[in-house]
N, C-alpha and C positions, 0 to 999 in steps of 0.2 A: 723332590719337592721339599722346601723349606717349609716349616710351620710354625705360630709364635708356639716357645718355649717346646719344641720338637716333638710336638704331642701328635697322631695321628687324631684327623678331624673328619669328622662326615661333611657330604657337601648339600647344598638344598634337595636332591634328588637322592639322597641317603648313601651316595657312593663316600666308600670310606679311604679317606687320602694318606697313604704312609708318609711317614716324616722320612725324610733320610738327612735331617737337621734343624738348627732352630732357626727362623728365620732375622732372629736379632744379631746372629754372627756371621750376613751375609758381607760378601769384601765384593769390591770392585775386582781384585785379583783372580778371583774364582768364577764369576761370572760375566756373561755380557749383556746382560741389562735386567733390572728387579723390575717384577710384577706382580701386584698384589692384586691377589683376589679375596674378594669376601663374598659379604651378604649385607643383612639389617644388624648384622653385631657393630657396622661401622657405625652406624647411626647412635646404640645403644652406649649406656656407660661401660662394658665391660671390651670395648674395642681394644686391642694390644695399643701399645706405643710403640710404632716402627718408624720413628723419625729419625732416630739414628744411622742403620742402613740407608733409608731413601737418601739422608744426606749424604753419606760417601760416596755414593754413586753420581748423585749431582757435582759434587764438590771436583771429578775426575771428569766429569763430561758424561759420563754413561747415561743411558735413557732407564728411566723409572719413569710405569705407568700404573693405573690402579683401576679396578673395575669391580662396579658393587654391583649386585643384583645382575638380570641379563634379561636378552628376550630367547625364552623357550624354544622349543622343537613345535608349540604347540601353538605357538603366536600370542602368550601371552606375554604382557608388557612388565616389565620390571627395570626400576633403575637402573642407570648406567651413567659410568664418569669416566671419564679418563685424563691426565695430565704428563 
C-alpha cells in the first residue's frame, strides 16, 4: 500500500496500514490503476496533494478512483465518491 509521504497510517477502525511507499511516486508503469482511499482528512485542510500521480495515470489511460468515508459492517452511513 502506497501512503502520502510513506508514512504508515491507522484507518477509521484503528487498523494500522504499512507503507511499502509513498504514494506521490506512484507510475503508471508499476501499477494498474490508483485508488485512493481516505476519510474526513479529504474534506479538511491537511488532505495530501496527490494530483500529480492521479494525473499520470489519467494522462496513460489507466483508471483512478477515490473513496472517502464508506458504509460500515454495521450499516452505518458515511460518505462515499468515486471518479
Amino acid at each position: 500500500m502506497l501512503t502520502p509521504g510513506g508514512h504508515d497510517v491507522p484507518s477509521l477502525g484503528d487498523v494500522c496500514v504499512r507503507a511499502s511507499g509513498k504514494a506521490e511516486d506512484a507510475e503508471p508503469d508499476d501499477l494498474d490503476a490508483l485508488g485512493l482511499c481516505g476519510a474526513t482528512i479529504w474534506e479538511s485542510g491537511d488532505a495530501p496533494d496527490l494530483s500529480a500521480p492521479v494525473r499520470r495515470f489519467v494522462a496513460v489511460g489507466l483508471g483512478s478512483s477515490g473513496l472517502v468515508d464508506y458504509l460500515d459492517m454495521y450499516g452505518n452511513e458515511h460518505r462515499a465518491a468515486a471518479g
